[in-house]
C-alpha positions in Angstrom: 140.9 -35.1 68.8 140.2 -32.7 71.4 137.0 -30.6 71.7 138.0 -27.1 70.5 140.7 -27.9 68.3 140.2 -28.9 65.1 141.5 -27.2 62.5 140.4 -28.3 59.3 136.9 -28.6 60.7 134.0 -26.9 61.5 133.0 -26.7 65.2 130.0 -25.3 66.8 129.5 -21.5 68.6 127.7 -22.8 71.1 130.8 -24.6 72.5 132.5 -21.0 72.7 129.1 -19.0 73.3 127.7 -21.3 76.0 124.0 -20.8 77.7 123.7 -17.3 75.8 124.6 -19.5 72.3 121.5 -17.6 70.0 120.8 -21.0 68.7 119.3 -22.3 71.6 117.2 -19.0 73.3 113.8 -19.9 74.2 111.9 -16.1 74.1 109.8 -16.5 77.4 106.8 -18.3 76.5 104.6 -18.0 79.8 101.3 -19.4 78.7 103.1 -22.4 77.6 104.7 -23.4 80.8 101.6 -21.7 83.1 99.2 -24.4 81.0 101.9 -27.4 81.9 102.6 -26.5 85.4 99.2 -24.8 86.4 96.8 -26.4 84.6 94.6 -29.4 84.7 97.6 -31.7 84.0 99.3 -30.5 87.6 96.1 -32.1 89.6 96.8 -35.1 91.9 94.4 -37.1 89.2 97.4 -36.9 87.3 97.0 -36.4 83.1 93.4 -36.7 81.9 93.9 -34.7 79.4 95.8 -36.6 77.0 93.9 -38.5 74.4 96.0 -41.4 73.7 96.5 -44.4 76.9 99.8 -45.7 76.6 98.7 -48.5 74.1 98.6 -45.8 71.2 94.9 -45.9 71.1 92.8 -42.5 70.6 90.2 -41.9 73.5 87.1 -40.3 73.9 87.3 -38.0 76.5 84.1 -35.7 78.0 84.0 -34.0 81.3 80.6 -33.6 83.2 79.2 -30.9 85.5 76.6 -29.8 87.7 75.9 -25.6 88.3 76.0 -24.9 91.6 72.8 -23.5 93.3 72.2 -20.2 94.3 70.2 -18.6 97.7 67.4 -17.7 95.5 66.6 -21.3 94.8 66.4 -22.3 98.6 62.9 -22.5 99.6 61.6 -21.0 103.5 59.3 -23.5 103.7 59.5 -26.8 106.1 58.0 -29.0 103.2 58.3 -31.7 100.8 58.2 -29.5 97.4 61.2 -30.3 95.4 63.3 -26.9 94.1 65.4 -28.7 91.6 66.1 -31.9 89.5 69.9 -32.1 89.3 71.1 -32.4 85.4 74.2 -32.8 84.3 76.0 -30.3 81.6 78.4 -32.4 79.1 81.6 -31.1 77.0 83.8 -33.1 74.3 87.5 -32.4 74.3 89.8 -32.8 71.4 92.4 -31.6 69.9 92.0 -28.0 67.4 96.1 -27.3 66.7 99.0 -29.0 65.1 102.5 -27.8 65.0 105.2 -29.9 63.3 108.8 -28.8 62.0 111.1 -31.0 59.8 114.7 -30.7 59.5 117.6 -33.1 56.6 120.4 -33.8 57.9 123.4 -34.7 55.2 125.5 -37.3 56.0 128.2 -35.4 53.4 128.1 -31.9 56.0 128.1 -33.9 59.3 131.6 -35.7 57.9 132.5 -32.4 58.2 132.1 -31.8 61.5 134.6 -32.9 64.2 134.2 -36.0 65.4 131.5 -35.3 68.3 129.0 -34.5 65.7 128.4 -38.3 64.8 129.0 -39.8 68.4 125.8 -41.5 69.3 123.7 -40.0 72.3 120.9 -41.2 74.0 118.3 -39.2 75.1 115.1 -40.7 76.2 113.4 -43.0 73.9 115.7 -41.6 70.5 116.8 -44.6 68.4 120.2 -45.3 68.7 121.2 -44.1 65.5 120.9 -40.3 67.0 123.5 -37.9 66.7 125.5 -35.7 68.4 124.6 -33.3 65.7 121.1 -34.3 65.0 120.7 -33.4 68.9 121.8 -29.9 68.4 119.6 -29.4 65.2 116.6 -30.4 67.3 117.3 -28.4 70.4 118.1 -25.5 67.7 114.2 -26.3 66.0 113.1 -25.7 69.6 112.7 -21.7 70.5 110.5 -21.8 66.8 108.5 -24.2 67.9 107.7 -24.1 71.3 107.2 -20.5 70.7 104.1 -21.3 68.0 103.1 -23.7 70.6 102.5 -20.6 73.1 101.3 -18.4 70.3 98.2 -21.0 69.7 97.8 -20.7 73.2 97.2 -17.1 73.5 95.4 -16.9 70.5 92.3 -19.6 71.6 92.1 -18.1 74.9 88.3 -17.1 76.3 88.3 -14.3 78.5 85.5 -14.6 81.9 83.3 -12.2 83.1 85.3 -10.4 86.2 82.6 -10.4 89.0 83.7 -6.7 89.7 82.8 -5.6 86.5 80.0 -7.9 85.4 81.8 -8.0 81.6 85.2 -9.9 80.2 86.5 -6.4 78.9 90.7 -5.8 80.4 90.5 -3.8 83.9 92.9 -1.1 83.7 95.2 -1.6 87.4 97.3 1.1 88.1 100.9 0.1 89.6 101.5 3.4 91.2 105.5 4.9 91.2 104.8 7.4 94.3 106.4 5.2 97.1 104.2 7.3 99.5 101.0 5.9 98.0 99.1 3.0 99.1 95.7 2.8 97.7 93.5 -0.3 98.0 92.1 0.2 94.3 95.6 -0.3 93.0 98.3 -2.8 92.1 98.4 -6.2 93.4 95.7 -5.1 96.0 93.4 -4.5 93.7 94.1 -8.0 91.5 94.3 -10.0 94.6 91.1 -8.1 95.9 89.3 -9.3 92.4 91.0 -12.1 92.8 88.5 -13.0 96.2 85.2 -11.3 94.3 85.6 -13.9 91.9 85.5 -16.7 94.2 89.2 -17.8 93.2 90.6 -20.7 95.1 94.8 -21.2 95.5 97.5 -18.9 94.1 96.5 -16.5 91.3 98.5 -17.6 87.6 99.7 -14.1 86.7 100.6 -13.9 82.9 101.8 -11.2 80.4 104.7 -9.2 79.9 105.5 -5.3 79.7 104.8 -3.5 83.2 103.2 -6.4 84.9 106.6 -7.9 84.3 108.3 -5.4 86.2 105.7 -4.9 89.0 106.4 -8.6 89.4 110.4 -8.1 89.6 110.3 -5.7 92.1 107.4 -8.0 94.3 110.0 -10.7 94.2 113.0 -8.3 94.8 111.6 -6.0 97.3 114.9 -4.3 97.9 115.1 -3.3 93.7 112.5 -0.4 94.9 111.6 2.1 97.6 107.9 1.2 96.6 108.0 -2.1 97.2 106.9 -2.3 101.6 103.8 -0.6 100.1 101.3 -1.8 97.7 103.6 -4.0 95.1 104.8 -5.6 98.1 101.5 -7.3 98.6 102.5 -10.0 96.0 105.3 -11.1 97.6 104.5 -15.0 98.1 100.9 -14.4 97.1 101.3 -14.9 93.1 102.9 -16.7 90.2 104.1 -14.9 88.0 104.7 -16.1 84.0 106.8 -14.3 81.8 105.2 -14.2 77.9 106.8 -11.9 75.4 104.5 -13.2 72.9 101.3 -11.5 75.2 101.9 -8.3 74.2 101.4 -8.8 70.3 98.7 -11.1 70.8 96.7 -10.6 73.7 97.5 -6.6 74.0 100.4 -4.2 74.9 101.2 -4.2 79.0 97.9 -6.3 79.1 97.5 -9.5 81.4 96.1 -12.4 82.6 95.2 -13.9 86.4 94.2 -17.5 86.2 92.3 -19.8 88.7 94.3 -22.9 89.4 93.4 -25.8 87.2 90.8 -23.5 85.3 92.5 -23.8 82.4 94.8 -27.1 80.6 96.8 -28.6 77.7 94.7 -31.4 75.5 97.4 -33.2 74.1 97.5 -36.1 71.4 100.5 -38.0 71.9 100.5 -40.6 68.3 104.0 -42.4 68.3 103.1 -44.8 71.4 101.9 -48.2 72.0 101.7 -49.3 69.3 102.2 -47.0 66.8 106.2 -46.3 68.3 109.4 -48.2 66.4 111.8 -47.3 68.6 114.9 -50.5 68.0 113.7 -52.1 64.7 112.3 -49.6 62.7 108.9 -49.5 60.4 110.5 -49.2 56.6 113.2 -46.9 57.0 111.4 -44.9 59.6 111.7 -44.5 63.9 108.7 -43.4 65.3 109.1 -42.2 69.0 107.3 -39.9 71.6 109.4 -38.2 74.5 109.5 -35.3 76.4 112.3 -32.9 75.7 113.6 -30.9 78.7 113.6 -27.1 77.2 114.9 -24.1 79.6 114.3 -20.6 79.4 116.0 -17.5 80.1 115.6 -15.7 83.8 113.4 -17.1 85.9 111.0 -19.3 84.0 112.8 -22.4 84.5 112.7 -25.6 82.9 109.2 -26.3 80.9 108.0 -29.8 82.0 105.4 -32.6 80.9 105.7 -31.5 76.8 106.0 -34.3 75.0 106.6 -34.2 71.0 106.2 -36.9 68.4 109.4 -37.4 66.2 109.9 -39.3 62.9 113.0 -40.3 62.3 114.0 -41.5 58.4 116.7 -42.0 56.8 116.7 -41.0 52.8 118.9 -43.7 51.2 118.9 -42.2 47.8 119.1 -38.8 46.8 115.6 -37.0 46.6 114.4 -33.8 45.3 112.2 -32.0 47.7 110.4 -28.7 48.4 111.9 -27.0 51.4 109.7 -23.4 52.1 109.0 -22.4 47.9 112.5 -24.0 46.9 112.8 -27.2 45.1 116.3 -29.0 46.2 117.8 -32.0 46.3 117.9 -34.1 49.5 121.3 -36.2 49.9 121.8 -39.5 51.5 120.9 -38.6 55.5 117.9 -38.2 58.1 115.0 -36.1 58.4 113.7 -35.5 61.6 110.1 -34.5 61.8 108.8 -33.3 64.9 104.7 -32.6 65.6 102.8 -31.8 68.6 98.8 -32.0 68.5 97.2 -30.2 71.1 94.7 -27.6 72.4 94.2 -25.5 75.1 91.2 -25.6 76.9 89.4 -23.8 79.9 86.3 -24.3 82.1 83.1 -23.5 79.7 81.1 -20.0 79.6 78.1 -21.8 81.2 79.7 -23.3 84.2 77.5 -20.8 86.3 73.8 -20.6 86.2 72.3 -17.1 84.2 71.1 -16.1 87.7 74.5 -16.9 89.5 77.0 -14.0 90.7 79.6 -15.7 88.7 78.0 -16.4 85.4 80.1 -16.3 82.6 83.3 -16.4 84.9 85.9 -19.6 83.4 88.5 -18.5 85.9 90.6 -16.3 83.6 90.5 -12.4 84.5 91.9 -9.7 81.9 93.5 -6.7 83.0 96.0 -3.7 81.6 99.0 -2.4 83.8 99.6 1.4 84.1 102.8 3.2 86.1 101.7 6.3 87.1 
């Protein structure tokens, strides 16, 4: 039977819809993809900051560190007097967050469907009982829960001291619309200008939404604004830019963050490898997998890499009653799909810098509010 005509059965929106289809929209979740693509994880030492080794067993993992010295330590004398005895500082990481989201998939509705719905795909390691339609019910669970992913993230994030200041409190910058104005204290001048106070080293992370959004637009499409050969022009090349809707409820209205480079990572917890995975012969009536699952969003974030989810994959041979939300229903013969991801974010400590150092209490993350005046 051909795709698009069936008449007697149902068929899916998103065949007629396409890209804009509602059921797969992924609201812009830039703290997310910044972590993933910026963070620790993106270093040539590859992924140290996942907790499991490929044999599925859990890991200890700390992370060591000197503070750096400061002139008034160095001594004007030509003598044998030692200044300093070298001692390291120690952290633990682990894992704070868990977000999971299970679906039930009836074997009675997916007869109804046309025949595509029950044609076996395979996408990375998915057992190969998956389904046409259980593939579209996952990528549909998807906005939901990579969005609470990003939402964790913006909640546990520390603010650091901006050197400018001497205090973590949001710097108001001013993105001025007069195209006939060019002051160093505003726009991308003045964040790039913090950006060297703060001793930051490689391409500042811009994230947030609202104004700073639109600053960035126009720094990237000079020709979308008179303004642009001045000051907002300054960021052409020299930033990257994350979109996060989610920023403005959370971390403050037309408030955002710059970000040092590797400052700042993902722990993640990945359980269902090794050998805890049942990928061809299952454990009971349960698969048990671990793969990333390529996720795009809308304008120009782009495809959101190196997430990887755990799924359980069971098959209910006998009808069940369950609680779904505050309901109590009955679960037919089918699969439920369980998805999880353990994880936290994590950034530099408070006490990388000495009390006397110009950067004390700086972890590489600088908060700011955008203004258009």
């Amino acid at each position: 039977m051909a795709l698009g005509y069936c008449p007697a059965l149902m068929m899916h929106m998103k065949y007629v819809v396409g890209e804009n289809a509602p059921e797969h929209k992924i609201t812009p979740a830039g703290a997310l993809k910044m972590f993933l693509e910026k963070g620790v994880q993106a270093s040539p030492m590859g992924d140290p900051f996942t907790l499991t080794n490929v044999n599925g067993h859990i890991k200890d993992l700390k992370l060591k560190y000197y503070n750096r010295t400061i002139p008034a330590q160095m001594s004007t004398s030509d003598d044998c007097e030692i200044e300093l005895i070298p001692e390291y500082k120690e952290i633990t990481i682990d894992t704070t967050s868990v977000v999971k989201f299970g679906m039930h998939f009836n074997d009675e509705t997916i007869a109804k469907y046309c025949d595509e719905a029950s044609r076996s795909v395979a996408m990375g390691l998915a057992p190969s009982a998956f389904m046409e339609e259980h593939l579209a019910g996952l990528m549909a669970a998807l906005p939901g829960f990579v969005g609470k992913i990003d939402q964790n993230i913006l909640s546990g994030l520390t603010w650091g001291v901006n050197a400018v200041t001497g205090n973590n409190n949001s710097v108001s910058v001013n993105f001025n619309d007069d195209s006939t104005v060019n002051s160093f204290g505003e726009g991308w001048t003045k964040v790039l200008s913090d950006y060297a106070v703060n001793e930051g080293f490689g391409k500042p992370q811009v994230m947030g939404s609202g104004i700073v959004n639109s600053a960035a637009i126009q720094a990237r499409i000079p020709g979308l604004t008179q303004y642009s050969p001045l000051n907002n022009g300054a960021a052409q090349g020299e930033i990257d830019f994350y979109h996060d809707i989610n920023a403005a409820t959370i971390v403050g209205a037309n408030q955002f963050g710059v970000f040092m480079p590797g400052t700042f990572g993902l722990v993640q917890l990945d359980e269902y490898v090794g050998f805890k995975q049942a990928v061809n012969t299952p454990k009971g009536t349960s698969y048990f997998f671990n793969m990333p699952i390529p996720v795009n969003m809308p304008g120009s974030d782009g495809l959101l890499q190196m997430l990887n989810i755990d799924f359980q994959f069971k098959y209910i041979d006998c009808p069940q009653a369950a609680t779904v939300g505050y309901d109590e229903v009955t679960l037919n013969r089918g699969w439920n799909l369980i998805m999880k991801k353990s994880f936290a974010p994590w950034q530099i400590p408070a006490n990388a810098f000495q009390a006397a150092d110009r950067l004390t209490g700086n972890n590489g993350s600088l908060r700011y509010t955008a203004t258009n005046s």
